[in-house]
Backbone as ProteinMPNN parsed JSONL, in Angstrom:
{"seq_chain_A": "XXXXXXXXXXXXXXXXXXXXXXXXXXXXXXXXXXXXXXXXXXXXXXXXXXXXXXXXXXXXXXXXXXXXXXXXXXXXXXXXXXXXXXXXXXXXXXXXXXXXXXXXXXXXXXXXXXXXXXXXXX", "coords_chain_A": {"N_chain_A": [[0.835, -1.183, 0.0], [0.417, 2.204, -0.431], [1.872, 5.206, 0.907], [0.615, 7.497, 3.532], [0.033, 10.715, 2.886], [0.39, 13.721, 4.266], [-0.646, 16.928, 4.429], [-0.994, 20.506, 3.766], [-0.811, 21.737, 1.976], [-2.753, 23.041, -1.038], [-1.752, 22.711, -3.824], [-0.239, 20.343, -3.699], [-1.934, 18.823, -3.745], [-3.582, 19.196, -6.11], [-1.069, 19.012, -8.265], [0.142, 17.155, -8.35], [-1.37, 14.642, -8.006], [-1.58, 12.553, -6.573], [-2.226, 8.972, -6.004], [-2.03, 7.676, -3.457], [-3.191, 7.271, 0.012], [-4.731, 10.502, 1.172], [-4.244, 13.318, 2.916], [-5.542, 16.226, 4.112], [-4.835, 18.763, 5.747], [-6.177, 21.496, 7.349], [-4.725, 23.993, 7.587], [-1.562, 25.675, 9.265], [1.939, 24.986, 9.313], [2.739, 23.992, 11.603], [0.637, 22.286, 12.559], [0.372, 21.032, 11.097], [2.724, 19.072, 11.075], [1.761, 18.194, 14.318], [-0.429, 16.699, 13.376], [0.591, 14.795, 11.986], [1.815, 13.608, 14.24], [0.381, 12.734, 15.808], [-0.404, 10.4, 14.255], [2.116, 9.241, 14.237], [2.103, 8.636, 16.791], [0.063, 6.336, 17.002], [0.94, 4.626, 15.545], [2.205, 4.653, 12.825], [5.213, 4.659, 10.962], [7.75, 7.197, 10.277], [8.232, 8.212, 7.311], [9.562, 10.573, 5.741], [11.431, 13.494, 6.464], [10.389, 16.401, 8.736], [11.455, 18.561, 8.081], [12.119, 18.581, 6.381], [14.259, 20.264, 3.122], [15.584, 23.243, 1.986], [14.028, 25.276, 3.216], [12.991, 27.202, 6.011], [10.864, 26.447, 8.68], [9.643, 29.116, 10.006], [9.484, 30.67, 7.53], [8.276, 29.671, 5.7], [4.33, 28.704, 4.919], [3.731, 26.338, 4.035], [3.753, 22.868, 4.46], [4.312, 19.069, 3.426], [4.694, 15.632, 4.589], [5.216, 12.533, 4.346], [3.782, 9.293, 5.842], [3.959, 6.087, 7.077], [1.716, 3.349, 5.835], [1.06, 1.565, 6.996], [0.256, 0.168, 10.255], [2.359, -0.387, 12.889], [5.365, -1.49, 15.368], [5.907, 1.081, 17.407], [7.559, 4.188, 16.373], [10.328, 5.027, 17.237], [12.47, 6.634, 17.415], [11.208, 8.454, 14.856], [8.934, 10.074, 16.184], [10.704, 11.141, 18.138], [12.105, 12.412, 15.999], [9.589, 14.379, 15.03], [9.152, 15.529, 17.314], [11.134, 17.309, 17.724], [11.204, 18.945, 15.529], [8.465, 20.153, 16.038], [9.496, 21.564, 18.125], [11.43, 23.485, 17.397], [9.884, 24.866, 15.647], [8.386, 26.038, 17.232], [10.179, 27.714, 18.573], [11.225, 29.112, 16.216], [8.729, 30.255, 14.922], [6.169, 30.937, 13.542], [5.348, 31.239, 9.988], [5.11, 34.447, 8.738], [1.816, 35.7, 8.013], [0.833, 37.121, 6.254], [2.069, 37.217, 3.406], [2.481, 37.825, 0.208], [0.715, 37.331, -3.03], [2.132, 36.172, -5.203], [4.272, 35.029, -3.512], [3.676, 33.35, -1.92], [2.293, 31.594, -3.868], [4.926, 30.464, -4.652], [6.166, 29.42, -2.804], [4.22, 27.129, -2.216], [4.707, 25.925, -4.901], [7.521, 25.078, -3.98], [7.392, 23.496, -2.322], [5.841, 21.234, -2.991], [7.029, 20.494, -5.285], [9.33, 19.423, -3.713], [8.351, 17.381, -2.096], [7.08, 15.715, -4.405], [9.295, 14.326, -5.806], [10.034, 12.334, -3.975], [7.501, 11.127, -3.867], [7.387, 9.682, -6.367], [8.346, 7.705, -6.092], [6.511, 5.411, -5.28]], "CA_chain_A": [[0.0, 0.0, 0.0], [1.128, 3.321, -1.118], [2.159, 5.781, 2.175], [0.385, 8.441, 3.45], [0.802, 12.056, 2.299], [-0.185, 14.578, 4.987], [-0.624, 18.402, 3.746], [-2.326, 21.607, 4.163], [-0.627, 22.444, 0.64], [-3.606, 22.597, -2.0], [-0.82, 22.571, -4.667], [0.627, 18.99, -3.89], [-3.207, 17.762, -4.459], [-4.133, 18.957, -7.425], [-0.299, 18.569, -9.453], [0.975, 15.696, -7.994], [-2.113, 13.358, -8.846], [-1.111, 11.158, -5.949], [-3.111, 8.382, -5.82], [-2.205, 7.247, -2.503], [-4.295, 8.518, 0.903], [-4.037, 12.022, 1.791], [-5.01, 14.105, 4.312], [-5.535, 17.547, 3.624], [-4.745, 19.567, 6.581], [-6.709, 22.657, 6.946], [-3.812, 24.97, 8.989], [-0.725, 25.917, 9.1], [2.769, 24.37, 9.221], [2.922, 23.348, 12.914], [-0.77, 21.587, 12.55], [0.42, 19.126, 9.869], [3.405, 18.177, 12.286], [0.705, 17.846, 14.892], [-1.258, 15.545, 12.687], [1.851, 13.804, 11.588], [2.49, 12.918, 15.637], [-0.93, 12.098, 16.228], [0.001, 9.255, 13.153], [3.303, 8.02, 14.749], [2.061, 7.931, 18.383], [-0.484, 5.504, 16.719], [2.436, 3.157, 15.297], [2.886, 4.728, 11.792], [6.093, 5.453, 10.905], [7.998, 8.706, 9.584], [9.031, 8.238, 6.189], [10.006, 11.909, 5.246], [11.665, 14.519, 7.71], [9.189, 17.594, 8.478], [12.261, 19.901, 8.116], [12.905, 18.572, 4.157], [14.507, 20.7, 1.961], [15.899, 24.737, 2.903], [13.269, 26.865, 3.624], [12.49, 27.094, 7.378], [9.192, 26.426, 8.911], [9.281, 30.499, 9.569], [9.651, 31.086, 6.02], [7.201, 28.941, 4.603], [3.668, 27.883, 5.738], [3.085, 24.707, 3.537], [4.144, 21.205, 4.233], [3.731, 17.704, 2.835], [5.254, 14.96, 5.159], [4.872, 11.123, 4.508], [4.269, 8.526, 6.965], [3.614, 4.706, 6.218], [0.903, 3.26, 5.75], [0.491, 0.581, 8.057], [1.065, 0.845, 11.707], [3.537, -1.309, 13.626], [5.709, -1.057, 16.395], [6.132, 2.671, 17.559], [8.622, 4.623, 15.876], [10.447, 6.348, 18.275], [13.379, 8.065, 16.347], [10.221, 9.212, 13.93], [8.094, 10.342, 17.028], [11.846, 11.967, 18.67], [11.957, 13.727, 15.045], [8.781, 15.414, 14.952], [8.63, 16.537, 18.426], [11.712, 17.845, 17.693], [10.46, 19.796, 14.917], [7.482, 21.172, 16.59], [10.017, 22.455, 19.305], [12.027, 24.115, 16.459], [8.674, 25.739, 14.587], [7.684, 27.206, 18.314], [11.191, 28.615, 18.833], [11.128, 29.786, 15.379], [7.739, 30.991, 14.987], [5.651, 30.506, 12.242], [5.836, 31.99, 8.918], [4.102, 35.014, 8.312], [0.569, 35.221, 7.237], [0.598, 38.208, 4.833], [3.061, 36.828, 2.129], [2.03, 38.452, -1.046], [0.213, 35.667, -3.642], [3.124, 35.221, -5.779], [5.41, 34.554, -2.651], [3.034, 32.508, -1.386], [2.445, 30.561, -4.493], [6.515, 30.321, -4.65], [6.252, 28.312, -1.33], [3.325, 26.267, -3.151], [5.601, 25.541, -5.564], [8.432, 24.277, -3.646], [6.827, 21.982, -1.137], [4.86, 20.61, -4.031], [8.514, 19.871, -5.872], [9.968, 18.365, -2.675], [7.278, 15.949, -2.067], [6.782, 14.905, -5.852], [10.381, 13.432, -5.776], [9.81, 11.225, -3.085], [5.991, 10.526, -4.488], [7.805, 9.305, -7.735], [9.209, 6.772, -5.837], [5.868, 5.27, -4.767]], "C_chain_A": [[0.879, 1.244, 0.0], [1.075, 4.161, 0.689], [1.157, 6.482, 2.317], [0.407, 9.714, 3.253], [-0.453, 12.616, 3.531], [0.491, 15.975, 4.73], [-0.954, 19.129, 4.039], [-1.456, 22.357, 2.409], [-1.762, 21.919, -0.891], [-2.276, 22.21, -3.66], [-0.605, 20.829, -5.169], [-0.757, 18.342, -3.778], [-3.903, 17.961, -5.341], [-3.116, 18.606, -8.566], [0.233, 17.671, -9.257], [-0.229, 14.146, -8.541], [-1.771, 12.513, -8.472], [-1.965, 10.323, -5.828], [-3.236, 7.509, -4.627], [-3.164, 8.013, -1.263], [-3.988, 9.38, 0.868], [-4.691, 12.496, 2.614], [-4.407, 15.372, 4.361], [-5.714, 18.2, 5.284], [-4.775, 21.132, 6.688], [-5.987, 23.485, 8.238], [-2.489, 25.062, 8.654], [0.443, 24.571, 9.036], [2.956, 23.459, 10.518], [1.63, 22.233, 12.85], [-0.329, 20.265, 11.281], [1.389, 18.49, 10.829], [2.355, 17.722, 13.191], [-0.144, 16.703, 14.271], [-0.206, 14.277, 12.362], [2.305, 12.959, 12.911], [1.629, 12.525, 15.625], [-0.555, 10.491, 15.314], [0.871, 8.612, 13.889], [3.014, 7.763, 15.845], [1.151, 6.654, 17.852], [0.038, 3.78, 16.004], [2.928, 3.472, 13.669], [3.923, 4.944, 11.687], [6.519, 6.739, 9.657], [8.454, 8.14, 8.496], [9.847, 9.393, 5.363], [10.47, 13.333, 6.586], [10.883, 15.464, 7.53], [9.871, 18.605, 8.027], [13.156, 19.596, 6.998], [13.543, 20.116, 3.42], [15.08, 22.382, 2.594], [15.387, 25.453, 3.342], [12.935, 26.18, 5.16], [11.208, 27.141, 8.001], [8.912, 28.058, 8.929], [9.446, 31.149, 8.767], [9.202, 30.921, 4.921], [5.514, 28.759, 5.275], [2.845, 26.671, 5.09], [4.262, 23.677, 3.792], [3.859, 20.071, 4.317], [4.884, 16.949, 3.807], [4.503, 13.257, 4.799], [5.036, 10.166, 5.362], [3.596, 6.499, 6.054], [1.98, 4.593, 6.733], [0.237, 1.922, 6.361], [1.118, 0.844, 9.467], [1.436, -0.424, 12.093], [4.123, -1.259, 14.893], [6.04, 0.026, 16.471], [7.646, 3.138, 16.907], [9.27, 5.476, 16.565], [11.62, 7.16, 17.709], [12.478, 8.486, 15.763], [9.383, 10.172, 14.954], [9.123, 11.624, 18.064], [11.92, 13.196, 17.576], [10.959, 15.214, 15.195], [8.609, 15.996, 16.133], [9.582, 17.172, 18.838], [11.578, 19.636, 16.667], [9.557, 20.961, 15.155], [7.872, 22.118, 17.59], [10.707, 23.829, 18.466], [10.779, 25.155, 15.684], [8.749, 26.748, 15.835], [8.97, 27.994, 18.772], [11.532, 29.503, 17.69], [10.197, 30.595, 14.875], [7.076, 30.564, 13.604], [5.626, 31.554, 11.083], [4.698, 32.962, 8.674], [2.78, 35.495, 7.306], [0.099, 35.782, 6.349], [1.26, 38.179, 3.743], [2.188, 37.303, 1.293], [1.969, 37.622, -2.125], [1.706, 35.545, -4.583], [4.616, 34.59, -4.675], [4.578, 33.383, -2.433], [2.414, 31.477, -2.294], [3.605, 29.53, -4.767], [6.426, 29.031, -3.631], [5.381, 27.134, -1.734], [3.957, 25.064, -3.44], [6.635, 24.238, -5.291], [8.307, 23.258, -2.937], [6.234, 20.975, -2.033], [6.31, 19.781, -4.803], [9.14, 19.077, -4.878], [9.224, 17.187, -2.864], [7.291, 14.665, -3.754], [7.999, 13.94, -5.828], [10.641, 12.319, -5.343], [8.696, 10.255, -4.191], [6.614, 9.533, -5.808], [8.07, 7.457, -7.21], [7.97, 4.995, -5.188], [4.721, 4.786, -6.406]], "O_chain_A": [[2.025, 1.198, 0.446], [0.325, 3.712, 1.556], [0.411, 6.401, 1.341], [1.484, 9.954, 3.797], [-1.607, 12.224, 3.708], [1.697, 16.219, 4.772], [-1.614, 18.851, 5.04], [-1.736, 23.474, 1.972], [-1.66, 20.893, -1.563], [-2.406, 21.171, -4.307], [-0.71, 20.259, -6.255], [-0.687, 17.115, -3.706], [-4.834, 17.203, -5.614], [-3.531, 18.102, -9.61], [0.975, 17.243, -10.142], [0.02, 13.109, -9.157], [-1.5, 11.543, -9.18], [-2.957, 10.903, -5.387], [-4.173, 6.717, -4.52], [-3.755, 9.075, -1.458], [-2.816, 9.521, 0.52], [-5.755, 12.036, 3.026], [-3.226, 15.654, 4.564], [-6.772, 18.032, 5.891], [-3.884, 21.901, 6.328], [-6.401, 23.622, 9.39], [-2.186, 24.465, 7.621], [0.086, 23.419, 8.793], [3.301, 22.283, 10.409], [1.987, 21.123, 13.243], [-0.674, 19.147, 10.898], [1.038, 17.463, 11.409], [1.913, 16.636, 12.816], [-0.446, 15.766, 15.01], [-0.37, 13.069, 12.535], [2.963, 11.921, 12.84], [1.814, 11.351, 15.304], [-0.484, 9.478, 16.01], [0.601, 7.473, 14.27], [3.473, 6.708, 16.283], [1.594, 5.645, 18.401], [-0.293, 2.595, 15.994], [3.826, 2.788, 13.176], [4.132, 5.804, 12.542], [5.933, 7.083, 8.63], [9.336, 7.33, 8.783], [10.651, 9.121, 4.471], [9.699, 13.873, 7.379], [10.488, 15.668, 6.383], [9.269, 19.575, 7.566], [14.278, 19.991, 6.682], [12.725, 21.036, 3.396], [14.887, 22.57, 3.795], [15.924, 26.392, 3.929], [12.697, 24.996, 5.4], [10.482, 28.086, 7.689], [8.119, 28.494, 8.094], [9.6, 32.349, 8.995], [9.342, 31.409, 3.8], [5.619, 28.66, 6.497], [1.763, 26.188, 5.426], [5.42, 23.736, 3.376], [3.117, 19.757, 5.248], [5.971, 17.522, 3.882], [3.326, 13.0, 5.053], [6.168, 9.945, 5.791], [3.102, 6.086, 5.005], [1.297, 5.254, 7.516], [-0.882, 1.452, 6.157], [2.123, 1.493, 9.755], [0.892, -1.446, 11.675], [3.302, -0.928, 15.749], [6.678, 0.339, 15.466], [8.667, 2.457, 16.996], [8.914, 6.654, 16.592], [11.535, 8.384, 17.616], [12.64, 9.674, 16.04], [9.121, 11.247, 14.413], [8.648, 12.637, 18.578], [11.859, 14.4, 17.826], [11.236, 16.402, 15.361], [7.918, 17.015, 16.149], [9.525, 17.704, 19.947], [11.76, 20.816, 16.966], [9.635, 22.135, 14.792], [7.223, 23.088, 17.98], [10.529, 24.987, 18.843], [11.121, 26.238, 15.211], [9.055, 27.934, 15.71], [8.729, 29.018, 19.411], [12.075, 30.578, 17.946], [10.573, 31.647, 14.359], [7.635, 29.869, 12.756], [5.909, 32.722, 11.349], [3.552, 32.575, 8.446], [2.833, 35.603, 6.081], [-0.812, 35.368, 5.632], [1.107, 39.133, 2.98], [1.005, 37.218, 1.622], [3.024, 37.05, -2.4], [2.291, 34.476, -4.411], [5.607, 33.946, -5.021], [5.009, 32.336, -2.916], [1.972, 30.47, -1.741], [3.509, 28.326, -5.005], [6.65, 27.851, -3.898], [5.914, 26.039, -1.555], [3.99, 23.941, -2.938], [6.729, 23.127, -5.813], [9.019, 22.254, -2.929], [6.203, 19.808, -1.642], [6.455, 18.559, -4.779], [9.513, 17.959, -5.234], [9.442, 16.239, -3.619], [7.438, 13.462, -3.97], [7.737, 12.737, -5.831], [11.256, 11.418, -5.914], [8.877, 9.273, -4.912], [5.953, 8.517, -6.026], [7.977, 6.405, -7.842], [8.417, 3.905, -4.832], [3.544, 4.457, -6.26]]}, "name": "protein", "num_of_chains": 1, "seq": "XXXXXXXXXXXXXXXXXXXXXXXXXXXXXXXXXXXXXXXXXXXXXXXXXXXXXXXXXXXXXXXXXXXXXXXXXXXXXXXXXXXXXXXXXXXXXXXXXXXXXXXXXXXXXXXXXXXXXXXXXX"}
């Protein structure tokens, strides 16, 4: 079975044309981590770091993270990751909410390109 893709980027669900689950997360960047822990405390594991690629959670506010798609024994390096992450967003802050639409498609963009690479692989 194909992984899960967890998002709040409309981008990476209409050009990616993943056909595995998804789960469209209606919120910011910290709220998909959040959803993403809720997943591994349950036994999924992390398949994709939350803190992929250069831009910084306060610099962006879309991201796509994959976790598997069956649950197992707890992942605790995956579960150490993200609640590392979420410590890192709240010391960093979140990315501001007035980006101007072509910045904020830019960011779209790039989270949408990260992810696909992986997705390819799937």
């Amino acid at each position: 079975m194909k992984p899960k893709l967890i998002t709040n980027n409309p981008e990476v669900i209409t050009k990616t044309k993943y056909d595995g689950p998804v789960i469209e997360v209606k919120g910011n960047y910290i709220e998909v981590c959040l959803k993403v822990r809720d997943l591994l405390h349950l036994g999924y594991p992390l398949l994709t770091h939350p803190l992929s690629g250069s831009v910084k959670p306060n610099e962006t506010p879309y991201k796509s993270v994959l976790v598997g798609n069956t649950i197992g024994k707890l992942d605790i390096e995956g579960i150490q990751v993200i609640e590392e992450t979420i410590n890192t967003i709240k010391k960093l802050g979140l990315a501001c909410k007035t980006l101007d639409e072509k910045t904020n498609e830019d960011f779209k963009i790039i989270d949408a390109d990260l992810i696909s690479h992986v997705l390819k692989q799937f």
